[in-house]
C-alpha positions as CSV (number, residue, x, y, z in Angstrom):
1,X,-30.9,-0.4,-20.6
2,X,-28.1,-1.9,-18.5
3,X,-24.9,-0.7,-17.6
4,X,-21.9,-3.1,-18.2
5,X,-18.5,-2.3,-17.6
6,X,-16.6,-3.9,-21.2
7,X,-12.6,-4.1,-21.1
8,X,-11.1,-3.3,-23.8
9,X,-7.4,-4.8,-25.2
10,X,-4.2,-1.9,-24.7
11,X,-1.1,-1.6,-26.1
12,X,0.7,-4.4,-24.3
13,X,-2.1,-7.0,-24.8
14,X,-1.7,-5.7,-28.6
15,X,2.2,-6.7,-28.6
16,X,1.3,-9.6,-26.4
17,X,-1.2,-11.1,-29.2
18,X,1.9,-10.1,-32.2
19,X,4.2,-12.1,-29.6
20,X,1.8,-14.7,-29.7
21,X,1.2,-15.1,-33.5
22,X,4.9,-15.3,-34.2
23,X,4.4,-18.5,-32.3
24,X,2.4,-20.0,-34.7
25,X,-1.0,-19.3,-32.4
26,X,-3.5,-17.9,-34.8
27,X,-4.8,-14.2,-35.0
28,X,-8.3,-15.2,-33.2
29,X,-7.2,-17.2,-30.7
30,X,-4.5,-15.0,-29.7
31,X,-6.7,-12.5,-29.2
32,X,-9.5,-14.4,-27.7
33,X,-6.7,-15.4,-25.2
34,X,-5.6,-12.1,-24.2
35,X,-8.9,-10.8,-23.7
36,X,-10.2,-13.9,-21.6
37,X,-6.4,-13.3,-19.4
38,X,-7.3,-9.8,-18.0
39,X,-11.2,-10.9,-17.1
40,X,-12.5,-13.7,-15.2
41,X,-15.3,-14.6,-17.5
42,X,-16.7,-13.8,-20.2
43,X,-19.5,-13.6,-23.2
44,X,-19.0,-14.4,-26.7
45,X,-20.6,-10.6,-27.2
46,X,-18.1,-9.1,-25.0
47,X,-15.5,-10.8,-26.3
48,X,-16.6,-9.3,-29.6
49,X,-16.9,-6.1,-28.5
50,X,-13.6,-5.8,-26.9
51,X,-11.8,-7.2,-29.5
52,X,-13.3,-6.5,-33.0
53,X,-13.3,-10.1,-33.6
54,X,-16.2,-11.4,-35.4
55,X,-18.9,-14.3,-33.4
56,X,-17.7,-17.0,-36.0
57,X,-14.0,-16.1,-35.2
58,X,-14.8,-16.1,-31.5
59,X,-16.6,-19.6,-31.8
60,X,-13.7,-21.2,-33.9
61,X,-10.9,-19.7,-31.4
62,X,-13.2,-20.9,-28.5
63,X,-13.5,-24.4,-29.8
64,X,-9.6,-24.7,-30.9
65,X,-8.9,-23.7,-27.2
66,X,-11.5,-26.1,-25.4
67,X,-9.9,-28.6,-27.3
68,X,-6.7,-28.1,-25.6
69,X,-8.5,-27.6,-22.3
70,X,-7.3,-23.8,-22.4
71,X,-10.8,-23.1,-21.7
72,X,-13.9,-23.8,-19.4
73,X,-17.2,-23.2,-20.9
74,X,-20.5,-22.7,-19.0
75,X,-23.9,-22.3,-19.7
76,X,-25.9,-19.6,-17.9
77,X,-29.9,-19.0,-18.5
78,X,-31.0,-15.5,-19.4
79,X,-34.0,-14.2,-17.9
80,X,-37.0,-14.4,-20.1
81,X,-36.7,-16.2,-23.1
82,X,-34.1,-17.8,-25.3
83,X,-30.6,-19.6,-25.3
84,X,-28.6,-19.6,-22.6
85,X,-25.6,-17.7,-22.3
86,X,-21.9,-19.2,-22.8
87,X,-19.7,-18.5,-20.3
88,X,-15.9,-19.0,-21.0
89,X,-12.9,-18.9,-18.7
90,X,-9.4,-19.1,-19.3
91,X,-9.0,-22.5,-17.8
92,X,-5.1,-23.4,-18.2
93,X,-2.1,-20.8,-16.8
94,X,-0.4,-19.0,-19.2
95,X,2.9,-20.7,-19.0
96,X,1.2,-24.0,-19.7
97,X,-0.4,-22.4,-23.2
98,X,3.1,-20.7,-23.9
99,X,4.9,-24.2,-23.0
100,X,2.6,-26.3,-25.5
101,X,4.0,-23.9,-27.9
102,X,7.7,-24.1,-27.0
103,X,7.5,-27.8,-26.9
104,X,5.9,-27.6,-30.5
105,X,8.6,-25.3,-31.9
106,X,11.1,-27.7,-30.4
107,X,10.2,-30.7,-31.5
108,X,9.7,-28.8,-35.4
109,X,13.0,-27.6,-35.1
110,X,14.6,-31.0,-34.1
111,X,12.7,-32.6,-36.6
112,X,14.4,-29.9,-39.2
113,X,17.4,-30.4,-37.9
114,X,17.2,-33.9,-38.2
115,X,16.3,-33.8,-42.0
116,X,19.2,-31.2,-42.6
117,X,21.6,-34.0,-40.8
118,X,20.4,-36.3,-43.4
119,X,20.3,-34.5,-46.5
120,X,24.3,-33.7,-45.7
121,X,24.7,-37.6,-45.3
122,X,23.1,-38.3,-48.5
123,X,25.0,-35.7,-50.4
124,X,28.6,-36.9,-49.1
125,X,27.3,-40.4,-50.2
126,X,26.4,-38.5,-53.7
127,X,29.6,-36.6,-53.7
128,X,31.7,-40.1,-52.9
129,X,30.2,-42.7,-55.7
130,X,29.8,-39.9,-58.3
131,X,33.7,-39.0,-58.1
132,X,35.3,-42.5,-58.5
């Protein structure tokens, strides 16, 4: 049997991840993203481990976060037989995941805005023809 040493998520990744998820980021890869911030790499099956998530949720959080280039993935042979081994690395800096999100929440909120400034046009137009 081998020895491994497996990190696990504390109270401040745990607030982190809640921080996250008010964002708009989803549960998994919120997690997933914590975890992969305190290690250099890691396996799907540590990610697991650590985190409680599930290998499906793992997978789907990996490949929502490769496709915003968050992530590097690489492919690692394991002695004897089978599939290799995925290797993932937290790829982009923090502040450039947490500014995709502020630039998201920005651009909703303008676009809100926006509507709200248009809806109070229409109704003064409303208010105007329906009163003479």
């Amino acid at each position: 049997m081998k020895d491994s040493e497996i990190k696990v998520l504390d109270e401040n990744d745990l607030i982190f991840i809640e921080t996250l998820k008010t964002l708009g980021m989803s549960r998994n890869v919120a997690t997933t993203m914590a975890y992969l911030m305190n290690v250099d790499e890691a396996t799907s099956q540590e990610i697991e481990i650590s985190t409680g998530l599930r290998q499906p949720e793992i997978s789907l959080a990996i490949r929502l976060m490769h496709n915003q280039s968050w992530v590097s993935v690489r492919s690692e042979k394991k002695p004897g037989k089978g599939r290799p081994m995925q290797i993932y690395t937290l790829a982009a800096p923090v502040d450039k995941i947490i500014s995709y999100y502020e630039d998201k929440i920005y651009k909703e909120s303008q676009a809100t805005i926006s509507a709200i400034k248009r809806l109070k046009l229409m109704s003064k137009t409303v208010s105007l023809t329906s009163s003479k």
